[in-house]
PDB file of N, CA, C and O in Angstrom:
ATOM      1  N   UNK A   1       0.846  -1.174   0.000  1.00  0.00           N
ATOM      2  CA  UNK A   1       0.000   0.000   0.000  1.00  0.00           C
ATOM      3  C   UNK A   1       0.894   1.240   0.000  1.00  0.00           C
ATOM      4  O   UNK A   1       1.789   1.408   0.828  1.00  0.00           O
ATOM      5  N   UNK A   2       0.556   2.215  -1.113  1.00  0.00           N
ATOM      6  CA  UNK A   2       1.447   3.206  -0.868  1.00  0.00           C
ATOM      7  C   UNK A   2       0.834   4.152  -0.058  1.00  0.00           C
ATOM      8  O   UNK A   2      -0.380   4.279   0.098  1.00  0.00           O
ATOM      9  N   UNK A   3       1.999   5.025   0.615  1.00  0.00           N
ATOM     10  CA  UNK A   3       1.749   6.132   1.571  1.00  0.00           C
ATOM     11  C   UNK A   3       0.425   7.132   0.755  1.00  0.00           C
ATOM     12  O   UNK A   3      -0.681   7.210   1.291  1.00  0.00           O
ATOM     13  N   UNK A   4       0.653   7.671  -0.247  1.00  0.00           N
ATOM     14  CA  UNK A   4      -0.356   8.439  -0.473  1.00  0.00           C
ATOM     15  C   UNK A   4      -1.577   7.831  -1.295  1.00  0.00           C
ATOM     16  O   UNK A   4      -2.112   8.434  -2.225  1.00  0.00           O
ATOM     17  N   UNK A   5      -1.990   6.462  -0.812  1.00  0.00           N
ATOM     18  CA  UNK A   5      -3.213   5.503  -0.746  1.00  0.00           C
ATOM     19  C   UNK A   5      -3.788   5.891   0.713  1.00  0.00           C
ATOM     20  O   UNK A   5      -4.845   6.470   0.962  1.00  0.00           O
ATOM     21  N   UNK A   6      -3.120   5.567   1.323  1.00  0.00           N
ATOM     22  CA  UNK A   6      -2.992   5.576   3.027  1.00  0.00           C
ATOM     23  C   UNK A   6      -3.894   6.944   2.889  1.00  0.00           C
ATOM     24  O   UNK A   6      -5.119   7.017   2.990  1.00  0.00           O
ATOM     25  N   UNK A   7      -2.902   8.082   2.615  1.00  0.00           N
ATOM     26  CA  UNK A   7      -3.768   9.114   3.111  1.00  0.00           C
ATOM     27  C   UNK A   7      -4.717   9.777   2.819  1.00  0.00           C
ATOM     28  O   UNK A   7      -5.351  10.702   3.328  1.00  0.00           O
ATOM     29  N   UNK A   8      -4.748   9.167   1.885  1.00  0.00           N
ATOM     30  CA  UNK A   8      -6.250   9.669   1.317  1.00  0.00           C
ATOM     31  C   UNK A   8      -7.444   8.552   2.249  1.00  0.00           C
ATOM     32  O   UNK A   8      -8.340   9.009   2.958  1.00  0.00           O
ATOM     33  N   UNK A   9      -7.306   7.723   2.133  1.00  0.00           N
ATOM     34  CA  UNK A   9      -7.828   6.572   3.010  1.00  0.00           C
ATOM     35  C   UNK A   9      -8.191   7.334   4.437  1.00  0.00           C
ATOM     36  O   UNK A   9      -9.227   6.946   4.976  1.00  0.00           O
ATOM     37  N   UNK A  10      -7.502   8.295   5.047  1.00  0.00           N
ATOM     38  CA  UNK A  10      -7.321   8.642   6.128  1.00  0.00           C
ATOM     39  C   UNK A  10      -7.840  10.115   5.555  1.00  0.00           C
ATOM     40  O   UNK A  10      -9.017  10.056   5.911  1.00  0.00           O
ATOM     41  N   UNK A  11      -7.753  10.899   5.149  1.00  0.00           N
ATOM     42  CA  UNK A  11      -8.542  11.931   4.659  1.00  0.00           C
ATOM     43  C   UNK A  11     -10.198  11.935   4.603  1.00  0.00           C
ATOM     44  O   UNK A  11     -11.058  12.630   5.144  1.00  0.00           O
ATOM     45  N   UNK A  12     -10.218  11.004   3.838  1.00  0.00           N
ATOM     46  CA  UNK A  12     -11.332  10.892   2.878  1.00  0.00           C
ATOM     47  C   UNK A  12     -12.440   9.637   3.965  1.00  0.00           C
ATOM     48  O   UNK A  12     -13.651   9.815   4.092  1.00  0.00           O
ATOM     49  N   UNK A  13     -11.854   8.720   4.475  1.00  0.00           N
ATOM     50  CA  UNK A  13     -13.007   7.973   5.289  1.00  0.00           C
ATOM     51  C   UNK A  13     -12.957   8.546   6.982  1.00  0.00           C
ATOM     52  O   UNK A  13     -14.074   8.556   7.499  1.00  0.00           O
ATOM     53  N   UNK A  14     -12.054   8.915   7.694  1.00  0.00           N
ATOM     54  CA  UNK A  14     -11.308   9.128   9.404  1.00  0.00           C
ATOM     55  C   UNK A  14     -11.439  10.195   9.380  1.00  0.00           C
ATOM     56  O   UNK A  14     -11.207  10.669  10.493  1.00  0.00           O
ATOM     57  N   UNK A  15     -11.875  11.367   8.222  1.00  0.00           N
ATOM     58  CA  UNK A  15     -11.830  12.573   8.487  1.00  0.00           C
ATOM     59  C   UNK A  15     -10.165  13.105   8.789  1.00  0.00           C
ATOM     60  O   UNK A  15     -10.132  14.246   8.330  1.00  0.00           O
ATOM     61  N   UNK A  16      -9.322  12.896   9.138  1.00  0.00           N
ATOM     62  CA  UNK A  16      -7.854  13.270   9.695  1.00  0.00           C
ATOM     63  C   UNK A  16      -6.503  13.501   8.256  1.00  0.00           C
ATOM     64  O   UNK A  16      -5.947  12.811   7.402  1.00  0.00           O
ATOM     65  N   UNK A  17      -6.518  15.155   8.820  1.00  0.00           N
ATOM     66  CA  UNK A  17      -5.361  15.787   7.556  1.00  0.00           C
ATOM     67  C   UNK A  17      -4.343  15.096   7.865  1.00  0.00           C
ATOM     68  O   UNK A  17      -4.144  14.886   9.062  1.00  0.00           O
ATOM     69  N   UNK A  18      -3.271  14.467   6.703  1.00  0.00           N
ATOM     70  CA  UNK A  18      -2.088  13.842   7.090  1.00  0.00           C
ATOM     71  C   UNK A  18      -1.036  14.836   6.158  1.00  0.00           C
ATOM     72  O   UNK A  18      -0.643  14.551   5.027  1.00  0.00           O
ATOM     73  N   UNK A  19      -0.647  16.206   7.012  1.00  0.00           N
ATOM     74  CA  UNK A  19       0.546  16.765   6.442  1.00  0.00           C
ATOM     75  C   UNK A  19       1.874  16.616   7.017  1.00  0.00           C
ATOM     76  O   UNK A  19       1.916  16.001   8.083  1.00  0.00           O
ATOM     77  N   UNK A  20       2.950  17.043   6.543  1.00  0.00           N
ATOM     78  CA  UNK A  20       4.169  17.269   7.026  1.00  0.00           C
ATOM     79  C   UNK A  20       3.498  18.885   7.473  1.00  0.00           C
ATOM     80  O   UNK A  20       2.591  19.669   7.196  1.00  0.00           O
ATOM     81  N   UNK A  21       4.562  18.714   8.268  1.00  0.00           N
ATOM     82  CA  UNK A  21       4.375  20.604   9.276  1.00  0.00           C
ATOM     83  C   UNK A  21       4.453  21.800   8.313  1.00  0.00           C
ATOM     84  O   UNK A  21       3.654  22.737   8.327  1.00  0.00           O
ATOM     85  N   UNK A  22       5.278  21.700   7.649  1.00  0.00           N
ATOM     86  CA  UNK A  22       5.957  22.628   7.165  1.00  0.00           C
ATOM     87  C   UNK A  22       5.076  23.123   6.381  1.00  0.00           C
ATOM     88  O   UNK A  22       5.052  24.339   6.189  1.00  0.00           O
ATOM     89  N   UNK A  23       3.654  21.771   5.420  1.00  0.00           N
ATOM     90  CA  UNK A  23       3.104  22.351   4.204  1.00  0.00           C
ATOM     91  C   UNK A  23       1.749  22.273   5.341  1.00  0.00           C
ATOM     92  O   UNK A  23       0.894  22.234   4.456  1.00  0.00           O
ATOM     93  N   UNK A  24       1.269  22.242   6.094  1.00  0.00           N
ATOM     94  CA  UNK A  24      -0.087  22.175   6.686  1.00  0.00           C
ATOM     95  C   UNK A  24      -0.753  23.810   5.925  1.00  0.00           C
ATOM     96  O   UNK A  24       0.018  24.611   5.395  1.00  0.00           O
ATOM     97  N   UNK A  25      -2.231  24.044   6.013  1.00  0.00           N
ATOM     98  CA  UNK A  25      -2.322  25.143   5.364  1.00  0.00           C
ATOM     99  C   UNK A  25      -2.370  25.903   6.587  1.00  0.00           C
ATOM    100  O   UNK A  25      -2.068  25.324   7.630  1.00  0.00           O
ATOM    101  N   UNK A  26      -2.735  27.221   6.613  1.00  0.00           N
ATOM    102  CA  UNK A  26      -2.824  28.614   7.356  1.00  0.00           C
ATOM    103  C   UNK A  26      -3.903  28.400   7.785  1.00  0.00           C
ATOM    104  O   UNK A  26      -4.798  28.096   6.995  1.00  0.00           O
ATOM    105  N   UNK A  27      -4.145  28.487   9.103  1.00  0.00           N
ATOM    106  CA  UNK A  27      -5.372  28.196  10.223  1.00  0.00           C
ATOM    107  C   UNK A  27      -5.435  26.723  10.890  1.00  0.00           C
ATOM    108  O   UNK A  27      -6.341  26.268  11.587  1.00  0.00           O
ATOM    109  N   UNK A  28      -4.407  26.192  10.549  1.00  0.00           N
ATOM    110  CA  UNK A  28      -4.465  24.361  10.914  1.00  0.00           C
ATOM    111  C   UNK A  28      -3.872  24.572  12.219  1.00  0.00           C
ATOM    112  O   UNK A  28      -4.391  23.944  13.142  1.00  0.00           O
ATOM    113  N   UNK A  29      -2.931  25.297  12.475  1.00  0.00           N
ATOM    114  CA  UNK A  29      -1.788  25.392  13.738  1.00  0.00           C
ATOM    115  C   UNK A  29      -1.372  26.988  14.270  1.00  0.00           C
ATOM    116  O   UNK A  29      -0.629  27.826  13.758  1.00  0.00           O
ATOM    117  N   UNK A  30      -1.957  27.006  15.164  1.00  0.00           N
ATOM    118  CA  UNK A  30      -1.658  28.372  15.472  1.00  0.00           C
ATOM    119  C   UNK A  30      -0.138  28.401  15.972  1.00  0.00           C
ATOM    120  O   UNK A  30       0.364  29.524  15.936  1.00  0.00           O
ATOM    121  N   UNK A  31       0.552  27.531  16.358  1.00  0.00           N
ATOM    122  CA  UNK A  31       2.154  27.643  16.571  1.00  0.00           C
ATOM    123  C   UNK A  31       2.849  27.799  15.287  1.00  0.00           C
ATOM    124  O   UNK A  31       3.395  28.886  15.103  1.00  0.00           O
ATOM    125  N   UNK A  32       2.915  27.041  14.504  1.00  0.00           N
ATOM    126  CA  UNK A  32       3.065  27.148  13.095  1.00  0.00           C
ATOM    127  C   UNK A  32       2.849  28.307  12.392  1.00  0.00           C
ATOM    128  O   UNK A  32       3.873  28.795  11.913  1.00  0.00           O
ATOM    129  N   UNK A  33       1.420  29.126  12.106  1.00  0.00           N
ATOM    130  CA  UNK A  33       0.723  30.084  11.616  1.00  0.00           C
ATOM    131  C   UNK A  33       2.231  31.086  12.659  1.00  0.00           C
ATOM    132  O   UNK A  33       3.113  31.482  11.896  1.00  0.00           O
ATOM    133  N   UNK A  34       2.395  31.324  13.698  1.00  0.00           N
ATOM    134  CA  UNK A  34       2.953  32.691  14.421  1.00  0.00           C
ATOM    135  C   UNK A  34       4.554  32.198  13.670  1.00  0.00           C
ATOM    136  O   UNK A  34       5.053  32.804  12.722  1.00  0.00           O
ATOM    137  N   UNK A  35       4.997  31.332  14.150  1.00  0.00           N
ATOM    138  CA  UNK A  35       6.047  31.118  13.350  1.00  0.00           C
ATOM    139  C   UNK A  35       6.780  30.968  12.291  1.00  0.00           C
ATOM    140  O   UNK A  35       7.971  30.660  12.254  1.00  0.00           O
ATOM    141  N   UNK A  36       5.662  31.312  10.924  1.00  0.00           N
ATOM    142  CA  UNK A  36       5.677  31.582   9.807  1.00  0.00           C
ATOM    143  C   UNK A  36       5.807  33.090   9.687  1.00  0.00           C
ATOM    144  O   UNK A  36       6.529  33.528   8.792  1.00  0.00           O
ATOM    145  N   UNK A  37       5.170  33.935  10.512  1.00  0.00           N
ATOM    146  CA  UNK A  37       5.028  34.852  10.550  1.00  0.00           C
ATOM    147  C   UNK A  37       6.150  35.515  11.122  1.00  0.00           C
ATOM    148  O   UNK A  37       6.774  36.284  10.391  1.00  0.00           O
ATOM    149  N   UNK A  38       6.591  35.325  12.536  1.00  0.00           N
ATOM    150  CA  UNK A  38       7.883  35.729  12.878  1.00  0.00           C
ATOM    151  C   UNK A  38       7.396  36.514  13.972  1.00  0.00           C
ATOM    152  O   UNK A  38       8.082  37.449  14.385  1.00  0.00           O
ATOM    153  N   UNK A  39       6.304  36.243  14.482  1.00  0.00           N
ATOM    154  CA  UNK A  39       5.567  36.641  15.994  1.00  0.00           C
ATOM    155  C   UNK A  39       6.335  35.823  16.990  1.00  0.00           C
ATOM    156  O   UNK A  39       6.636  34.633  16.903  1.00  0.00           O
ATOM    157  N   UNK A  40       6.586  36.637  17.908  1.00  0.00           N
ATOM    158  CA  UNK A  40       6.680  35.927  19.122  1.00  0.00           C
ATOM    159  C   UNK A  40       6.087  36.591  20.225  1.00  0.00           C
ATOM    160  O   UNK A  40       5.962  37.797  20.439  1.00  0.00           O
ATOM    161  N   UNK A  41       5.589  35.171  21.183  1.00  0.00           N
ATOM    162  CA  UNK A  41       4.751  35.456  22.250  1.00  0.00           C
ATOM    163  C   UNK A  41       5.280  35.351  23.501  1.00  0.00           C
ATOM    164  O   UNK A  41       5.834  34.448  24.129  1.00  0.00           O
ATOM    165  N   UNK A  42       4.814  37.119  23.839  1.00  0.00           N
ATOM    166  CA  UNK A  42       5.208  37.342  25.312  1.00  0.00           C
ATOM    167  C   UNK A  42       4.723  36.876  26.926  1.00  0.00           C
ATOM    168  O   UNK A  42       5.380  36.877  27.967  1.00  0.00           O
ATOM    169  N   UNK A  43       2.963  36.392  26.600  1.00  0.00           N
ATOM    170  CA  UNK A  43       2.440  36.071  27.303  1.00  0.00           C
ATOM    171  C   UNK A  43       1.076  34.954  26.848  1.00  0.00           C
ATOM    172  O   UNK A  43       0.255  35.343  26.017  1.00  0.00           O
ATOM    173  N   UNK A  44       0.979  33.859  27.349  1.00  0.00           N
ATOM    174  CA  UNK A  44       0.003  33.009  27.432  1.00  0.00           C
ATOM    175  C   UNK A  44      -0.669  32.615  27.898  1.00  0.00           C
ATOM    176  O   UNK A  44      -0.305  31.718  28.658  1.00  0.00           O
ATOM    177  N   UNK A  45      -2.134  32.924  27.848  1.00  0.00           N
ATOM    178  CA  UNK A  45      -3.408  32.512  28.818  1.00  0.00           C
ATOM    179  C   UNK A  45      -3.771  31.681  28.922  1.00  0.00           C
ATOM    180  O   UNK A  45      -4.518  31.702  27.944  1.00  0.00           O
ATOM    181  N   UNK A  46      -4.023  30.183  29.627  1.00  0.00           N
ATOM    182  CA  UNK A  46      -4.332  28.962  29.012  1.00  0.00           C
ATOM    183  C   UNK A  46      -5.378  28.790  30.173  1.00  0.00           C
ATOM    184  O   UNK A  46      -5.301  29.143  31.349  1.00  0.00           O
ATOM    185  N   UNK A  47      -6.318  28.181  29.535  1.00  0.00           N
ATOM    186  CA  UNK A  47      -7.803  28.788  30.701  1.00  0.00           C
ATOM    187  C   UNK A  47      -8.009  27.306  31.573  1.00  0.00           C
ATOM    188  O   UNK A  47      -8.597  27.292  32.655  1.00  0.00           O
ATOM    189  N   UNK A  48      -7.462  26.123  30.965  1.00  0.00           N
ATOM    190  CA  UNK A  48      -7.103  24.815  31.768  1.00  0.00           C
ATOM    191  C   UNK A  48      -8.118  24.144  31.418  1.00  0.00           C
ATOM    192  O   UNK A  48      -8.604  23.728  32.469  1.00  0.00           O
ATOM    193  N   UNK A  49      -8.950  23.662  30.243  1.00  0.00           N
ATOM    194  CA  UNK A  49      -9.556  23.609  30.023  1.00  0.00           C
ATOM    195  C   UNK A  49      -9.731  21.908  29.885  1.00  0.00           C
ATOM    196  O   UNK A  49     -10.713  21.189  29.706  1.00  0.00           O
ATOM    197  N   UNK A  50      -8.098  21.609  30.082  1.00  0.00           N
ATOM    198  CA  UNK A  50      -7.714  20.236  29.182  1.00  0.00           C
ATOM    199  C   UNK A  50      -6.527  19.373  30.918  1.00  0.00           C
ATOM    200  O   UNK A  50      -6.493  19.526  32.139  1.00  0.00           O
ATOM    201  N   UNK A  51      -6.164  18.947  30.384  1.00  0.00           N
ATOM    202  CA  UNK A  51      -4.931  18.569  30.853  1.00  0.00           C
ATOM    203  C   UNK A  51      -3.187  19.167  30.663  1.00  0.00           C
ATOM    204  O   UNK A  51      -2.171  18.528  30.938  1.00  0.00           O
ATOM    205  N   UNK A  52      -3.255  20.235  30.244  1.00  0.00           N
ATOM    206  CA  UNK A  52      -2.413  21.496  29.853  1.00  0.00           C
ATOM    207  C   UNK A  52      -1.260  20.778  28.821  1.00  0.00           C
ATOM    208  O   UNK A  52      -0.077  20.716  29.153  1.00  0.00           O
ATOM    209  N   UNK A  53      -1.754  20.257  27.558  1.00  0.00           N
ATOM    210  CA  UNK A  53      -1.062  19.688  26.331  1.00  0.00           C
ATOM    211  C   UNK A  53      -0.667  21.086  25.328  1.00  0.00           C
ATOM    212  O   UNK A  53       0.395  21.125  24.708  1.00  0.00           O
ATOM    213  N   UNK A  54      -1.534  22.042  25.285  1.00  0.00           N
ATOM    214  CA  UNK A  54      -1.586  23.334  24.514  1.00  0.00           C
ATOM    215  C   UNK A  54      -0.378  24.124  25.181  1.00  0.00           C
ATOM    216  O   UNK A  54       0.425  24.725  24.468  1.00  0.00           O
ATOM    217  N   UNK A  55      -0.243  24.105  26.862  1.00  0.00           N
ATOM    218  CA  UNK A  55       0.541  24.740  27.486  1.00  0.00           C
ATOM    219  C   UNK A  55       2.135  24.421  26.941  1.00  0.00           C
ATOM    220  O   UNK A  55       2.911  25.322  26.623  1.00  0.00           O
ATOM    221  N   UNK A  56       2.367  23.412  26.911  1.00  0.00           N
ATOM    222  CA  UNK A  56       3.505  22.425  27.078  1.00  0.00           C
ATOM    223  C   UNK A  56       3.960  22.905  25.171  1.00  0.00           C
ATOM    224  O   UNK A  56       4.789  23.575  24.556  1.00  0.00           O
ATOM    225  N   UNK A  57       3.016  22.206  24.966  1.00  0.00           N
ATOM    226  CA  UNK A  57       3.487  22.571  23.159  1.00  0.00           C
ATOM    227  C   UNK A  57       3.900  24.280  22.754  1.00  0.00           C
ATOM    228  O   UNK A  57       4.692  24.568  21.857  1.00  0.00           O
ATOM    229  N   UNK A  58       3.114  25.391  23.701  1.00  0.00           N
ATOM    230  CA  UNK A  58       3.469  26.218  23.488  1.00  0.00           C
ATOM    231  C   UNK A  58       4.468  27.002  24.022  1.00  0.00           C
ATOM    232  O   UNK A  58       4.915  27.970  23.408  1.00  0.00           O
ATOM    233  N   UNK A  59       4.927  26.609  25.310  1.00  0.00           N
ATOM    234  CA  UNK A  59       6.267  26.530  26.294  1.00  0.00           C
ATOM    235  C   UNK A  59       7.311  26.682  25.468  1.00  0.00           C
ATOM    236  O   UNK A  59       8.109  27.609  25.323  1.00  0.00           O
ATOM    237  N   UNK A  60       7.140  25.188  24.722  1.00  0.00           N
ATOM    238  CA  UNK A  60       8.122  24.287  23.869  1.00  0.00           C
ATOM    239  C   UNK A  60       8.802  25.264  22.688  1.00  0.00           C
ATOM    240  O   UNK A  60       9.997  25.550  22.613  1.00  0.00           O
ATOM    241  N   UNK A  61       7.712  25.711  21.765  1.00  0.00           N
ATOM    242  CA  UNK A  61       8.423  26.659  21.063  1.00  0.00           C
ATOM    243  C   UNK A  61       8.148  28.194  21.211  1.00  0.00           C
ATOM    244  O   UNK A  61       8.064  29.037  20.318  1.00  0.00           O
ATOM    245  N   UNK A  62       8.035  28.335  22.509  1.00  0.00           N
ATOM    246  CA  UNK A  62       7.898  30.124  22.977  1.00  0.00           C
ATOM    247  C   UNK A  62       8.415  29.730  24.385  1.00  0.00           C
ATOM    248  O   UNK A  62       7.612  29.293  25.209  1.00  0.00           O
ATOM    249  N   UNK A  63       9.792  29.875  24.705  1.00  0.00           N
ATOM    250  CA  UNK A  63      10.107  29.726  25.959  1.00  0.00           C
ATOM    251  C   UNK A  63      10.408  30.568  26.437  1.00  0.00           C
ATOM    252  O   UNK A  63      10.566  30.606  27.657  1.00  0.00           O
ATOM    253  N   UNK A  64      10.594  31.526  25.679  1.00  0.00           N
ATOM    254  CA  UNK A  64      10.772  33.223  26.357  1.00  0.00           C
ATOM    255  C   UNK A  64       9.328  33.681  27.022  1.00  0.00           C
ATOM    256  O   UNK A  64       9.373  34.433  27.996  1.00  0.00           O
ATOM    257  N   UNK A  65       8.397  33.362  26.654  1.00  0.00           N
ATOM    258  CA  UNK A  65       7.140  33.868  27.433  1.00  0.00           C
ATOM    259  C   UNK A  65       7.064  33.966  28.521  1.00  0.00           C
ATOM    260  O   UNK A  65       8.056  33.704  29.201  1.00  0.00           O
ATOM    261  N   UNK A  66       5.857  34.383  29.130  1.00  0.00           N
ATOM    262  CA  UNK A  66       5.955  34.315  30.614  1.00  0.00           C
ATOM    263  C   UNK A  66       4.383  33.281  30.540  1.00  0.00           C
ATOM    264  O   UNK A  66       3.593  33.352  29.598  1.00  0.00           O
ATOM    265  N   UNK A  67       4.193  32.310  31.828  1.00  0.00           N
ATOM    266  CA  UNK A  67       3.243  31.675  31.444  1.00  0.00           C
ATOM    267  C   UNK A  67       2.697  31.487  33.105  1.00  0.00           C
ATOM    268  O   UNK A  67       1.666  30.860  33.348  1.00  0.00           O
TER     269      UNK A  67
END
């Protein structure tokens, strides 16, 4: 089975985008989206809504923030 059988398979029946990061489109990733851009974030509100996975990922590539 080739990979881009697979993902369409996975597109098209699972509902689930299968990109590399780099080509995802604009609005898929808001870490991505700022970092295309060349924003960086000074401060992050994270309302705890989850198990703090959003926090961590955004730590990760904004570690200068204050959080």
């Amino acid at each position: 089975m080739s990979g881009r059988y697979v993902k369409h398979l996975l597109d098209r029946y699972a509902g689930y985008w299968v990109y590399k990061s780099k080509y995802l489109p604009v609005g898929a990733d808001l870490r991505l989206d700022l970092g295309r851009l060349g924003i960086s974030v000074n401060t992050l509100f994270d309302v705890g809504a989850n198990v703090g996975q959003s926090y961590l990922r955004f730590r990760k590539d904004f570690p200068r923030g204050r959080y």
